[in-house]
TORVO-890328 format. One record per residue (C-alpha): residue number from 1; x, y, z. Coordinates in Angstrom, 2 decimals. Last residue first. Layout:
BEGIN
   nr     east    north       up
  NUM        X        Y        Z
...
//
This chain:
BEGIN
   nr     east    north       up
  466    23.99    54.47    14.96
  465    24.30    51.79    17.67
  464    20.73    50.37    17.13
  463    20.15    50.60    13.37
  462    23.21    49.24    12.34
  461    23.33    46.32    14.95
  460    20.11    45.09    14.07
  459    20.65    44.90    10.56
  458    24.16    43.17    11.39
  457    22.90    40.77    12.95
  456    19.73    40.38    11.36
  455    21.99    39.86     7.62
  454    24.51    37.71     9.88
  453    21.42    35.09    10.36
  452    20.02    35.18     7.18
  451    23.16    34.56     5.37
  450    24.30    31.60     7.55
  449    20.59    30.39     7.98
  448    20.30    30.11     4.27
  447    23.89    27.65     4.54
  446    23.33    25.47     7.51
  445    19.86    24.52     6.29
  444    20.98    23.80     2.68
  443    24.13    22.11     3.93
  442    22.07    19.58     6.25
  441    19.01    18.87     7.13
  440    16.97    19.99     4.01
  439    18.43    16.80     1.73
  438    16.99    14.33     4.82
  437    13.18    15.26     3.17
  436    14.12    13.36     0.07
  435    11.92    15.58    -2.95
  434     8.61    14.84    -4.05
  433     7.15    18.31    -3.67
  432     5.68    17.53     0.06
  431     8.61    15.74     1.03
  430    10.39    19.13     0.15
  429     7.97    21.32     2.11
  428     7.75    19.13     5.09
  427    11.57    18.58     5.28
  426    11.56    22.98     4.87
  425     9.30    23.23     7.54
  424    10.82    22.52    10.66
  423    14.61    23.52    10.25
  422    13.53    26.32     8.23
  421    11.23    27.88    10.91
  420    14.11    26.71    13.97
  419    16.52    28.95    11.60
  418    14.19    31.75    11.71
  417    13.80    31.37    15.45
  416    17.57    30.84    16.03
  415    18.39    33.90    14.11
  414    15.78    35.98    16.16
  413    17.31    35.17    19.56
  412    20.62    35.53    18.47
  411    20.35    38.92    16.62
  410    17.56    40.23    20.20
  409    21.18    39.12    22.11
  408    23.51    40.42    19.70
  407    21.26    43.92    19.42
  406    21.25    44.24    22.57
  405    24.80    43.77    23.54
  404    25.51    46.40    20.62
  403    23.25    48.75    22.59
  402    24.77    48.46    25.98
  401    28.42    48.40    24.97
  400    27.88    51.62    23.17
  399    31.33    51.76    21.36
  398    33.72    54.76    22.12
  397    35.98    52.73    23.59
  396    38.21    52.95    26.71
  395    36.91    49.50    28.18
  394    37.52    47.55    24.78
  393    38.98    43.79    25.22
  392    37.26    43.53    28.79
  391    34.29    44.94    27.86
  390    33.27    43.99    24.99
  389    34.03    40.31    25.59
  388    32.03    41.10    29.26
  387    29.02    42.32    27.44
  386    29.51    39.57    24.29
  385    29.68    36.55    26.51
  384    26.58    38.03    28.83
  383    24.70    38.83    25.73
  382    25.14    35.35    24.56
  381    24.03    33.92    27.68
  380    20.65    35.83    27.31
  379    20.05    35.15    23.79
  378    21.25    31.64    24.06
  377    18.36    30.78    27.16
  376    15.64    32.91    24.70
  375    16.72    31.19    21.91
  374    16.48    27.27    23.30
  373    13.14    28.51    25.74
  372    11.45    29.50    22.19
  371    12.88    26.91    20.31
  370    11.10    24.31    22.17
  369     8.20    26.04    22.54
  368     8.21    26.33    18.54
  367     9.55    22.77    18.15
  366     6.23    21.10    20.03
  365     3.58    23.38    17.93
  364     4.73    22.80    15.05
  363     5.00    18.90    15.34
  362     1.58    19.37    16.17
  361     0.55    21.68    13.62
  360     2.63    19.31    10.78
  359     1.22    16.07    10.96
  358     2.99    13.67     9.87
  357     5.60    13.28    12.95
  356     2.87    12.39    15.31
  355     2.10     9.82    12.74
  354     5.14     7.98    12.88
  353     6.62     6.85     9.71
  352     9.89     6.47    10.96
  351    11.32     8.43     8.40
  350     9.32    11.28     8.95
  349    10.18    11.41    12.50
  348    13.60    11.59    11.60
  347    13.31    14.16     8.99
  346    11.65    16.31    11.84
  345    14.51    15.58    14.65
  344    17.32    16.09    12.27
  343    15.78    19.60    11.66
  342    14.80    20.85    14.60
  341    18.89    19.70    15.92
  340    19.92    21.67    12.07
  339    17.88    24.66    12.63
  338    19.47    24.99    16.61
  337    23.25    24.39    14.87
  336    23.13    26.82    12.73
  335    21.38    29.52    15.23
  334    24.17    28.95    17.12
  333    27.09    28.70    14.17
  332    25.92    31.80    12.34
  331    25.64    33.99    15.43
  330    28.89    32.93    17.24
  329    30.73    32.95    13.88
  328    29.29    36.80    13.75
  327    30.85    38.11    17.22
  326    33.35    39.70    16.61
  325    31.71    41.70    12.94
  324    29.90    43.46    15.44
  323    33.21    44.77    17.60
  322    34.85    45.28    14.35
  321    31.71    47.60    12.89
  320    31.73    49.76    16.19
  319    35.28    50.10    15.74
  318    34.86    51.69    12.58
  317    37.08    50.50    10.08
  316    39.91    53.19     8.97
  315    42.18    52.55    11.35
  314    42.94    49.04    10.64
  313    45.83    47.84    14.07
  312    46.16    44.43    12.47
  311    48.01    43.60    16.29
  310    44.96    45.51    17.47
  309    42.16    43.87    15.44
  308    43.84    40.62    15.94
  307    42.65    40.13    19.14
  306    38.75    41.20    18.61
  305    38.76    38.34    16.34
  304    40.43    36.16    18.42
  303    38.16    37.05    21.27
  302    35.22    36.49    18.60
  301    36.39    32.81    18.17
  300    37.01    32.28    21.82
  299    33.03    33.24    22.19
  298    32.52    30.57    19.55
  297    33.33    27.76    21.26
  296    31.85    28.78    24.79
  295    28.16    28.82    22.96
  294    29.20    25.82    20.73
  293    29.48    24.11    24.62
  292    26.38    25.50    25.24
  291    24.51    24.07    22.33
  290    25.02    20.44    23.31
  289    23.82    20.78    26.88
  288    21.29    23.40    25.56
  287    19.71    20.39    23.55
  286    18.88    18.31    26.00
  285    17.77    21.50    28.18
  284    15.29    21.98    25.74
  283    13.83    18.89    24.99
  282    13.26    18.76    28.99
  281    11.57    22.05    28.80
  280     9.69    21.15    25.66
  279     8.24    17.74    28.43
  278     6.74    14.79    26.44
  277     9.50    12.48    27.98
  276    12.09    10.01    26.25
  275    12.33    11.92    23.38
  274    14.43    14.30    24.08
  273    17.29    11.29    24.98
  272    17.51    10.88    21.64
  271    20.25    13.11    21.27
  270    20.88    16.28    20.06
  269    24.01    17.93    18.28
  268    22.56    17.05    14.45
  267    25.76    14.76    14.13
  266    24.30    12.85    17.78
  265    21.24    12.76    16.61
  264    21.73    10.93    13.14
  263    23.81     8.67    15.06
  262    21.10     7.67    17.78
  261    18.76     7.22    14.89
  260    20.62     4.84    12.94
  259    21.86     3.30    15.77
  258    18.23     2.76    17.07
  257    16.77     1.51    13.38
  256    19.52    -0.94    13.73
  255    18.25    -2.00    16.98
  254    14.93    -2.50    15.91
  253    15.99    -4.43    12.68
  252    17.70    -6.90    14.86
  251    15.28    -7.82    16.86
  250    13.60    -8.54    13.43
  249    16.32   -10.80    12.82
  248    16.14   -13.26    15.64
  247    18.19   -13.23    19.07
  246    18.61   -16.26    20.61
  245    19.09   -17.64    24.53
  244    20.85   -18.73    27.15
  243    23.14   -21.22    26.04
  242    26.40   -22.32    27.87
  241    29.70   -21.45    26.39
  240    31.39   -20.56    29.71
  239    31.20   -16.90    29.16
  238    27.22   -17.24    28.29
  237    25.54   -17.70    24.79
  236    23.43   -16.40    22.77
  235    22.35   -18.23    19.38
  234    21.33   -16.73    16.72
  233    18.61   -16.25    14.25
  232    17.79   -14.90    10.20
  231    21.36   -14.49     9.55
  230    22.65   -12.77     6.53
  229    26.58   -13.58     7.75
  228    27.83    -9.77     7.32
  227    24.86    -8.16     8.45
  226    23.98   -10.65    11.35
  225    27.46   -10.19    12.58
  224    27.19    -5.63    12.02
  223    23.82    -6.06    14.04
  222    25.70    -8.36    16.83
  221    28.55    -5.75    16.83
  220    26.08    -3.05    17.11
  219    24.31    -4.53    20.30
  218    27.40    -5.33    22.27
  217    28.53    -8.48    22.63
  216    27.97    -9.34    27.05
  215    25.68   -12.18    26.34
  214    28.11   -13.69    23.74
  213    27.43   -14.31    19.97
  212    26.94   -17.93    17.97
  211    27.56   -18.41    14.10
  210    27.27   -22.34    13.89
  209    30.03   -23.68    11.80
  208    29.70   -27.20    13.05
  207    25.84   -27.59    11.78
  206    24.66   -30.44    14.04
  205    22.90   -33.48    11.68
  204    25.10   -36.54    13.37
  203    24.00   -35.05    17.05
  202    20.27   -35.10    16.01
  201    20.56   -38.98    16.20
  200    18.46   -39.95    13.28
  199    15.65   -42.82    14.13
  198    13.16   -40.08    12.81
  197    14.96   -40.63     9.16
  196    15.64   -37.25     7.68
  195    12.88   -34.59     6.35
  194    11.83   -32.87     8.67
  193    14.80   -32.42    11.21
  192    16.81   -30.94     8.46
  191    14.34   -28.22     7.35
  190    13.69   -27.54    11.21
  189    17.73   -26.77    11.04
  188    20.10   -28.01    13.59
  187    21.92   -26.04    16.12
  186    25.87   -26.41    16.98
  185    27.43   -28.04    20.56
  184    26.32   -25.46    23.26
  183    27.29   -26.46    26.58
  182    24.85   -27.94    28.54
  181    26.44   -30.39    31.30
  180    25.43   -33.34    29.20
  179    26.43   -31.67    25.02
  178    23.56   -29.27    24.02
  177    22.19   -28.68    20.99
  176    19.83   -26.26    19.44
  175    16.85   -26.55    17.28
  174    16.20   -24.36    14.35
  173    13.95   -21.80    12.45
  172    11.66   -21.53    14.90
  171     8.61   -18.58    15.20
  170     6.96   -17.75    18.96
  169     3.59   -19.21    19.35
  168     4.57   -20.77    22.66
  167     3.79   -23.70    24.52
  166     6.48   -25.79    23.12
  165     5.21   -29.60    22.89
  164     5.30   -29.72    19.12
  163     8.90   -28.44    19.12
  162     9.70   -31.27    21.81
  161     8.39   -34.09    19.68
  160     9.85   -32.97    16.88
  159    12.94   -33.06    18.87
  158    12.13   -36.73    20.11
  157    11.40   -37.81    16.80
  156    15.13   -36.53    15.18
  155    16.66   -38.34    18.14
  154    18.46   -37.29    21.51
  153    21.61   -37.75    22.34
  152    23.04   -34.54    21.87
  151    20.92   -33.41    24.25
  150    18.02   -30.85    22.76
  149    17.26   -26.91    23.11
  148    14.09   -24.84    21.97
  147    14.25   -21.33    22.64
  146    12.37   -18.79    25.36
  145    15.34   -16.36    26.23
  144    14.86   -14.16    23.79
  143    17.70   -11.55    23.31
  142    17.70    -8.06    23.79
  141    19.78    -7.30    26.81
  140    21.94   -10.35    26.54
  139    23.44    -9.18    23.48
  138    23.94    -5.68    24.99
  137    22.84    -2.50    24.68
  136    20.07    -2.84    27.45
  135    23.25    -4.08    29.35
  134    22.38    -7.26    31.49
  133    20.60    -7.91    34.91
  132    17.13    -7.16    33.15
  131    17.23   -10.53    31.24
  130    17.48   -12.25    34.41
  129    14.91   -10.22    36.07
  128    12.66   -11.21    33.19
  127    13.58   -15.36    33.54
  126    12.63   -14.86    37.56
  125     9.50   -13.03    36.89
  124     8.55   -15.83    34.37
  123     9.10   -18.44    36.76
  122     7.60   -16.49    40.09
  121     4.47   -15.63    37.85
  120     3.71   -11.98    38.36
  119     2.96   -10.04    41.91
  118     6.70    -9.69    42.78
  117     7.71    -8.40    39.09
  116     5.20    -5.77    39.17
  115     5.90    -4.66    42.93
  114     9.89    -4.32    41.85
  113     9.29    -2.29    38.67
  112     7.16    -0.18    40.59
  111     9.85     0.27    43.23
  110    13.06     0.56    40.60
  109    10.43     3.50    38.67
  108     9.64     2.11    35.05
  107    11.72     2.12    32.02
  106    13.35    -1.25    32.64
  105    10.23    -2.63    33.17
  104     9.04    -2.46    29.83
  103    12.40    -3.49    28.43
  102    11.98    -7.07    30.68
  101     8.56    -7.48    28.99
  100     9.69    -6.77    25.84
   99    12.25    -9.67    26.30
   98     9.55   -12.14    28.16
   97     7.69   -11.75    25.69
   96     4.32    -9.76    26.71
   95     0.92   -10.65    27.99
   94     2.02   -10.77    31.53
   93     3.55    -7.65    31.57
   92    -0.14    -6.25    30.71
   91    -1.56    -8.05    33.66
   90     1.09    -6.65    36.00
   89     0.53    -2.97    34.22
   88    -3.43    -3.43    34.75
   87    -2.83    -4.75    38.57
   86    -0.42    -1.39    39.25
   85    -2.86     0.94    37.77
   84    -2.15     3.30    34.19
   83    -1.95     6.86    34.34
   82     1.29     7.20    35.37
   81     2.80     3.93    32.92
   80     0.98     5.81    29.83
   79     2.86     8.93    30.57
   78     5.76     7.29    30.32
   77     4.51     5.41    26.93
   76     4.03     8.48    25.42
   75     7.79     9.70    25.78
   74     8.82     6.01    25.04
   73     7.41     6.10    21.86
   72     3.86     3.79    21.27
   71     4.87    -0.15    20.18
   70     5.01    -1.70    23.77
   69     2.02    -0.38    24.63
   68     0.21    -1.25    22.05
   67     1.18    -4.45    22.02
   66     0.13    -4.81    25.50
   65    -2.86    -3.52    25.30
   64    -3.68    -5.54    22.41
   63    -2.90    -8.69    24.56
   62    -5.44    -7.08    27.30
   61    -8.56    -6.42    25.69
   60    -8.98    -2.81    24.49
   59   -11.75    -1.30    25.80
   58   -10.12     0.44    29.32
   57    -6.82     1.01    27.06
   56    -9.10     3.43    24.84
   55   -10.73     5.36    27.76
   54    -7.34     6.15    29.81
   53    -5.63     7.54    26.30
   52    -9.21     9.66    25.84
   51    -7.98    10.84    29.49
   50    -4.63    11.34    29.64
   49    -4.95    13.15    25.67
   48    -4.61    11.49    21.97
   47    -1.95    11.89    19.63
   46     0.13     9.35    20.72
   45    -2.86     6.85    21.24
   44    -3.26     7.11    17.20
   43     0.15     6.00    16.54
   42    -0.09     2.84    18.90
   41    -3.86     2.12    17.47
   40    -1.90     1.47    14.08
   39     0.61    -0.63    15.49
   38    -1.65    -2.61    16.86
   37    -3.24    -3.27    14.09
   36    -7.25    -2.45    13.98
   35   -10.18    -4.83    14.07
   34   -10.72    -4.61    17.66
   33   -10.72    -1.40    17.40
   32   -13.54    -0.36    16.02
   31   -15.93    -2.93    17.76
   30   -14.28    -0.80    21.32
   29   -15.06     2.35    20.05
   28   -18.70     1.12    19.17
   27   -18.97    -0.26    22.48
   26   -16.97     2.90    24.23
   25   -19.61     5.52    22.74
   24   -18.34     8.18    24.84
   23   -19.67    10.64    21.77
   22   -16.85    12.57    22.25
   21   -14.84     9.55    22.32
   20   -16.61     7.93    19.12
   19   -15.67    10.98    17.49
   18   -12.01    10.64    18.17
   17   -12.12     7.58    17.04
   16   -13.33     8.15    13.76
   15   -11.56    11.26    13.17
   14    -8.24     9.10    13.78
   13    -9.29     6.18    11.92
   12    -9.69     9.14     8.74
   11    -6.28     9.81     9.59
   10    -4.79     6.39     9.32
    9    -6.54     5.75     6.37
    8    -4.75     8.76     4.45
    7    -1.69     8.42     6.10
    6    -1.91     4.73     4.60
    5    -2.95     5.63     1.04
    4     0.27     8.55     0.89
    3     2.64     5.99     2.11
    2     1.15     3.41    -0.80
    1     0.00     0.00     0.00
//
């Protein structure tokens, strides 16, 4: 089906449901949903306030819950764990995988987390706290512990026997085998198991070149493995060789997804860490920690600057104009750097697909505020940088400290905002017209903030100290 089709049906479910809430017609809402995706209701709960969030978990039934919890981001899905009770989060955590159901908990308050696992089944809470004891990076963190496992002894019939008796609808693609005190010998493929003799010790079908990993890999090196051997499953196995579980391909395609996105980020100067709460004053201090240090950065710049206008010693620029011209790089490269953060975080969104990230008012809305607290916190630091720059490389001058600090700060404060505009709606406009959305992130951003930015600048500047 189309991208375009799909928004399309995804926002007409959205008018749909939210006119079922207004109506409070929870039967029909309920007949609605039921015949939804998951995934789909995920998207739609995103958008959706505490309380029509509260009414659509209380008529879903409680393996859809779970999946949609599981699927929303983990901003929404925060808010999701306040509003929901302690007996509907154990019964949720009972519906899930025993890996997604170890992430889950990993994102709740240690005390909730704790009451949750106590009031579960003492096997399966045992398993998830075992998964939860390794790196959520790691091998061990997002493996599967629920495999099927056979001695080496044991015969073609007796596997088949054990695959039938597996009370799980999880997917197989082979049986693994382990010697007496459980160390992992090889795996052996359903195909294989199939069609030889059932008499067939399973020991004389064992691939010898099985590709294993270790509980402690870390979560890239087991993507780049999979990569580079096309794997569809593996094998995971402790320090002394023993097996523990197996992480499948799809796994896999989540945590690439996660590099990807942690790396596009980090070279926009945010991190994904912004999206872990619904907060714009959280977003904002996110990216402050990587703006500030740009801040410092360019402050040295304009102190070189301001340097080498004595040792250059020009006497026929204005002084006025050398001070300005100072503190330019600081201009271009902060408001730079805010378009580009708006910017990665848009294409992103459009990437994924999410619907949040489709519809442009809201994502408008969010990145405004955002930039808002982002340029006002840089104007006002700025100002400081440039008062005491000013004033400790010119206190005899005939500049008007005052006034050319205002005009940097009100500069900084309006390049940001222009750049935060272009950051936000040029991926819109150029997925709009057909074009790859990730093009606006990066040199075309960087450069028509450049010009615009300096332009205010200096505008400013002109008109205020004249």
């Amino acid at each position: 089906m189309p991208d375009e089709q799909r928004q399309l049906l995804r926002q007409i479910l959205l008018q749909q449901i939210e006119l079922l809430l207004e109506a409070n017609n929870t039967t029909a809402l309920a007949r609605l949903l039921s015949d939804r995706r998951s995934s789909d209701i995920a998207e739609i709960v995103e958008l959706l306030d505490d309380e029509q969030r509260r009414i659509i978990f209380d008529v879903l039934d409680k393996p859809t819950a779970a999946e949609v919890l599981e699927k929303v981001d983990e901003a929404t899905r925060g808010e999701l764990f306040e509003l929901l009770k302690e007996k509907e989060l154990e019964s949720i955590v009972s519906e899930l995988d025993l890996d997604d159901a170890a992430d889950l908990l990993a994102e709740l308050p240690d005390e909730l987390s704790q009451k949750v696992l106590k009031n579960i089944e003492p096997a399966e809470s045992a398993k998830i706290k075992k998964l939860m004891s390794y790196s959520e990076d790691s091998a061990g963190g997002i493996m599967d512990p629920v495999l099927i496992s056979a001695s080496e002894d044991a015969t073609v019939a007796e596997a088949i026997s054990k695959i039938r008796a597996a009370e799980t609808d999880e997917d197989f693609f082979s049986v693994y085998v382990v010697d007496k005190t459980g160390r992992f010998l090889g795996d052996v493929r359903i195909r294989l198991l199939l069609t030889g003799p059932e008499s067939t010790k399973i020991s004389s079908l064992i691939d010898p070149d099985t590709i294993y990993v270790t509980a402690n890999a870390d979560q890239e090196e087991v993507r780049n493995i999979f990569s580079k051997n096309d794997l569809i499953v593996a094998p995971v196995l402790d320090r002394n060789h023993k097996l523990l579980g197996r992480i499948t391909a799809d796994r896999i395609i989540e945590v690439a997804e996660e590099e990807a996105a942690e790396d596009l980020y980090t070279m926009a100067g945010t991190d994904p860490d912004e999206l872990d709460k619904i907060s714009v004053f959280h977003a904002a201090r996110v990216r402050m920690t990587w703006l500030l240090p740009c801040l410092i950065g360019t402050g040295i710049t304009a102190l070189v600057i301001m340097f080498f206008y004595e040792k250059f010693n020009i006497k026929n620029l204005s002084l006025i104009y050398t001070a300005a011209f100072a503190f330019v790089p600081m201009i271009a490269a902060i408001s730079g750097n805010a378009g580009l953060q708006t910017s990665a975080i848009v294409v992103s969104g459009l990437a994924t697909g999410h619907l949040a990230a489709l519809k442009l008012s809201q994502v408008f809305t969010r990145e405004v505020r955002i930039a808002l607290l982002v340029a006002l916190s840089c104007g006002i630091i700025g100002g400081v940088v440039c008062a005491f720059l000013l004033n400790y490389r010119t206190p005899e001058s005939t500049v008007e400290p005052v006034r050319v600090v205002f005009a940097f700060g009100t500069a900084m404060f309006s390049a940001i905002m222009v750049a935060t505009t272009l950051g936000l709606f040029l991926p819109f406009l150029f997925r709009r017209i057909g074009i790859d959305p990730a093009i606006s992130s990066g040199p075309l951003v960087t450069t028509a903030n450049d010009s615009i930015s300096v332009a205010i600048y200096m505008t400013l500047t002109l008109l205020l100290v004249q």
